[in-house]
C-alpha positions in Angstrom: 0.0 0.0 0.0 1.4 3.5 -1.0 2.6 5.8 1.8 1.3 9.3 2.0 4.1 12.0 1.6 3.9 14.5 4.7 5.0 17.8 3.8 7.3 19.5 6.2 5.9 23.0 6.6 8.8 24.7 8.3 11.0 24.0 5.2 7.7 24.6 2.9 7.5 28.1 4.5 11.4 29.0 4.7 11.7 28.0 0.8 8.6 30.3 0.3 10.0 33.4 1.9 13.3 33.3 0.5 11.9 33.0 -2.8 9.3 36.2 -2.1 12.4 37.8 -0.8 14.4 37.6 -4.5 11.0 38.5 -6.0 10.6 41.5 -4.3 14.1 42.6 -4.7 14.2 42.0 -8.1 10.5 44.2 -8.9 12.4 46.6 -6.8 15.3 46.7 -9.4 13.3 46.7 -12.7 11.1 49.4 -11.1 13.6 51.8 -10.8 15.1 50.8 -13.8 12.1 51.8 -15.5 11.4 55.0 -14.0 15.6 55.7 -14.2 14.4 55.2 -18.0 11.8 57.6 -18.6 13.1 60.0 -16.3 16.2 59.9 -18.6 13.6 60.1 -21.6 11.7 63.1 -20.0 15.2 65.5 -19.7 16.3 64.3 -23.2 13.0 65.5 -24.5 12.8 68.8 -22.4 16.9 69.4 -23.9 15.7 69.0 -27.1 12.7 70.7 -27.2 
């Protein structure tokens, strides 16, 4: 007869934060990327304009 697996929660939760962790950080880099972007895009226009 087949065993049930048990899931170990602690380790469940721990991989689950760490991976929300390099999520966040990484939203956090392409958001400012983006707005370092336009912003850039914004003074180019207002130079040439």
């Amino acid at each position: 007869m087949a065993q049930p697996q048990l899931h170990k929660k602690t380790n469940s939760k721990l991989e689950e934060t760490n991976s929300l962790k390099g999520t966040l950080a990484s939203v956090i880099l392409l958001g400012f990327f983006i707005i370092f972007t336009w912003v850039g895009v914004y003074f180019l226009f207002l130079d040439r304009f």
